[in-house]
C-alpha positions in Angstrom: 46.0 124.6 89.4 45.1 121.1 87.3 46.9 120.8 83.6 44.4 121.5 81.2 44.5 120.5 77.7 42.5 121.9 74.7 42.7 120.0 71.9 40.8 121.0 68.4 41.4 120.5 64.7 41.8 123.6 63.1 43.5 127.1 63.8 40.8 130.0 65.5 41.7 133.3 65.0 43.9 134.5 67.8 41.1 136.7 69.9 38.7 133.4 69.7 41.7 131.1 71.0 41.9 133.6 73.9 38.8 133.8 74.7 38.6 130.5 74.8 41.5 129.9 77.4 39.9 132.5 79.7 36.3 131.2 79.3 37.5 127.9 80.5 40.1 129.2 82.9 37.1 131.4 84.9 34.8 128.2 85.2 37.8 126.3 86.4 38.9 128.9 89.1 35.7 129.5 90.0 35.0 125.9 90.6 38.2 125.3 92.6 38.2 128.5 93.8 41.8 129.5 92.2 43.8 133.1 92.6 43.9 134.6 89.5 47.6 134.2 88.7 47.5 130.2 89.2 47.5 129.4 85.2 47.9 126.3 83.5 46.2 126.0 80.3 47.4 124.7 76.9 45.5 124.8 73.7 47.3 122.4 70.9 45.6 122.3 67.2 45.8 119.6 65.6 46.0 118.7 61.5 42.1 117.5 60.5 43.4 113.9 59.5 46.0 113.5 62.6 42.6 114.1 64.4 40.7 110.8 64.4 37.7 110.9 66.2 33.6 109.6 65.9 34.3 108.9 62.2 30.7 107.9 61.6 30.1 111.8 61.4 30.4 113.8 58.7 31.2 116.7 60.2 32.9 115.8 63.5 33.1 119.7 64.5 29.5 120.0 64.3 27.9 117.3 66.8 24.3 116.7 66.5 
């Protein structure tokens, strides 16, 4: 299975978080064609301001 990494800026409420990890783990097995038990899938939140990116936007979460 490849490492994959989720990185956001705020905290989801715990159903959306996994929901999240299995939305992107079934495109990823069903791309590499995986077994179900072959897992490895982080999600790391991150403070808003320790979270630097596309500064130009206001809203960075919302991409136009």
């Amino acid at each position: 299975m490849p490492t994959i990494q989720i990185e956001v800026r705020r905290q989801y409420p715990q159903a959306v978080e996994e929901q999240l990890l299995n939305n992107i783990f079934h495109c990823v097995k069903t791309t590499f064609q995986l077994p179900e038990y072959d897992r490895n899938i982080r999600l790391v939140m991150h403070e808003a301001h320790c979270f630097q990116y596309m500064g130009h936007l206001a809203q960075p979460d919302i991409l136009p």
